[in-house]
C-alpha positions in Angstrom: -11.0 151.0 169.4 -13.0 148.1 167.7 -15.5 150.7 165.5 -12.9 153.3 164.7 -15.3 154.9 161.9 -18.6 154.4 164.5 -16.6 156.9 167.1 -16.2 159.8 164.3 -19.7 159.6 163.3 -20.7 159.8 166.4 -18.2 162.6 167.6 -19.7 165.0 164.5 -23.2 164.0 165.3 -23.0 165.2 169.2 -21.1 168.1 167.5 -17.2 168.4 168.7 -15.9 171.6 167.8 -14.1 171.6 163.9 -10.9 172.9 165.5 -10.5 169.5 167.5 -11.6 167.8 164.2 -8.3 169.4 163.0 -6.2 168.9 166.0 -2.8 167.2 164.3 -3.2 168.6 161.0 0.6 169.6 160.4 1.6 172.4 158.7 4.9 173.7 157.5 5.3 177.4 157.3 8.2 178.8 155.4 8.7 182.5 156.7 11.3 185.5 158.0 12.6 184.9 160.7 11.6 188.4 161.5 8.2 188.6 160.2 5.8 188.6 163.4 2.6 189.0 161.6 3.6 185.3 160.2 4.5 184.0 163.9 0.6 185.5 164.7 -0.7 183.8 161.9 0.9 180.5 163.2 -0.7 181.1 166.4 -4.1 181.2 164.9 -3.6 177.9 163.0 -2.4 176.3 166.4 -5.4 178.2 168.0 -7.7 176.4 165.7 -6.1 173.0 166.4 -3.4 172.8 163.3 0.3 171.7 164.5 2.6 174.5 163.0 6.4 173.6 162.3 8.4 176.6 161.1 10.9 177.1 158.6 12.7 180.4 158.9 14.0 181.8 155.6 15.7 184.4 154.4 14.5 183.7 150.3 11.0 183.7 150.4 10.8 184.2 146.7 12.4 180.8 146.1 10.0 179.4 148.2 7.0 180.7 146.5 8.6 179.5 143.1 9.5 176.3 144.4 5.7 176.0 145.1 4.4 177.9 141.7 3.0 180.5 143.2 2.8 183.2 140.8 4.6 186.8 141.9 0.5 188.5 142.3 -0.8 186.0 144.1 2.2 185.7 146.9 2.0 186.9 150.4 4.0 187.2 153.4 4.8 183.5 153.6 4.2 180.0 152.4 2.3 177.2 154.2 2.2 173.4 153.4 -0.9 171.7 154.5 -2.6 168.3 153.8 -0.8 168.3 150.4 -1.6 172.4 149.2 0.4 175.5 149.2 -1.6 178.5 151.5 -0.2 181.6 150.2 -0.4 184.3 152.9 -2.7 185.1 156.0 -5.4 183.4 154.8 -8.0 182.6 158.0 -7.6 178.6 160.0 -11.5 178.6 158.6 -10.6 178.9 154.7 -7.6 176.3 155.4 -10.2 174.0 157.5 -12.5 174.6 154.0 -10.3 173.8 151.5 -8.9 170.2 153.2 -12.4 169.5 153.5 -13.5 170.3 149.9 -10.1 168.9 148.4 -10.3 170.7 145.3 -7.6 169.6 142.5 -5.5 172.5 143.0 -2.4 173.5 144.0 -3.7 175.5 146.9 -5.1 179.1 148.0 -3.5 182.6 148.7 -4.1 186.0 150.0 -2.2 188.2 148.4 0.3 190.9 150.1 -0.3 192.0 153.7 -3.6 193.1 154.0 -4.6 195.0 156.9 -7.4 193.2 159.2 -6.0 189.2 158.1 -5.3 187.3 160.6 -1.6 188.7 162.0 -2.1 191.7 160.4 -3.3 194.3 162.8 -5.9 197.1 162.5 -9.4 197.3 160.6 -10.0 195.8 157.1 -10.5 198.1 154.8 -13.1 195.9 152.9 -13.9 192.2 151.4 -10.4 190.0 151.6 -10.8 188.1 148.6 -8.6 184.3 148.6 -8.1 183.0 145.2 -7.5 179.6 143.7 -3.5 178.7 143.0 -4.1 177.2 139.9 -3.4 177.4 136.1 -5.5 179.5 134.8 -5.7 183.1 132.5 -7.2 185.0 135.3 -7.0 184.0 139.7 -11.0 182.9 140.6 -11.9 183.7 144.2 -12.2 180.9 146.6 -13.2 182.9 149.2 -14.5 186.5 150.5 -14.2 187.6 154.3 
């Protein structure tokens, strides 16, 4: 195509949907092998366009250190995407956020298994809060859902 920059402006001005916007973003998800809320979790990234490789581990812990996330910020598994570290379930929409907002960070998590995340069955119990990986005395909350 001769106007390569022309055709995205005009494909966000008639409005294609963000997930095709994301369509190819690859993402490397290190998880257990026998951990199906992460295989849902995958599905919802590939749902919303993102192409999910998987990397089945048994030492999720080294994983997490590998990437510095601290021990009360880490989830059920850890993502790669676009250069930052996604601790946890945290929605395609908060991942389509932050490579849009490219924060210098490390990346974002959501702590644990919360009930009501995506891959998690069953209601939430209340506000999901995803926090910033980042040095710093205290986590800050990127996001609330």
């Amino acid at each position: 195509m001769r106007y390569p920059k022309l055709a995205l402006l005009t494909a966000l001005a008639i409005g294609i949907p963000m997930s095709a916007m994301a369509a190819g973003i690859p993402v490397t998800l290190y998880k257990n092998p026998n951990c199906g809320c992460c295989d849902a979790w995958a599905s919802d990234l590939a749902a919303n366009g993102f192409t999910v490789k998987t990397v089945n581990t048994e030492d999720l812990a080294s994983v997490a250190q590998r990437y510095g996330v601290p021990e009360n910020l880490e989830g059920c598994h850890t993502a790669i995407v676009g250069g930052y570290v996604v601790e946890g379930l945290v929605p395609a929409k908060y991942v389509k956020n932050l490579l849009q907002q490219r924060p210098a960070i490390k990346g974002i998590a959501l702590p644990g298994m919360p009930t009501g995340a995506p891959g998690m069955p069953g209601e939430r119990s209340g506000p999901l809060k995803i926090y910033y990986l980042e040095s710093a005395p205290a986590p800050r909350v990127f996001a609330t859902f």
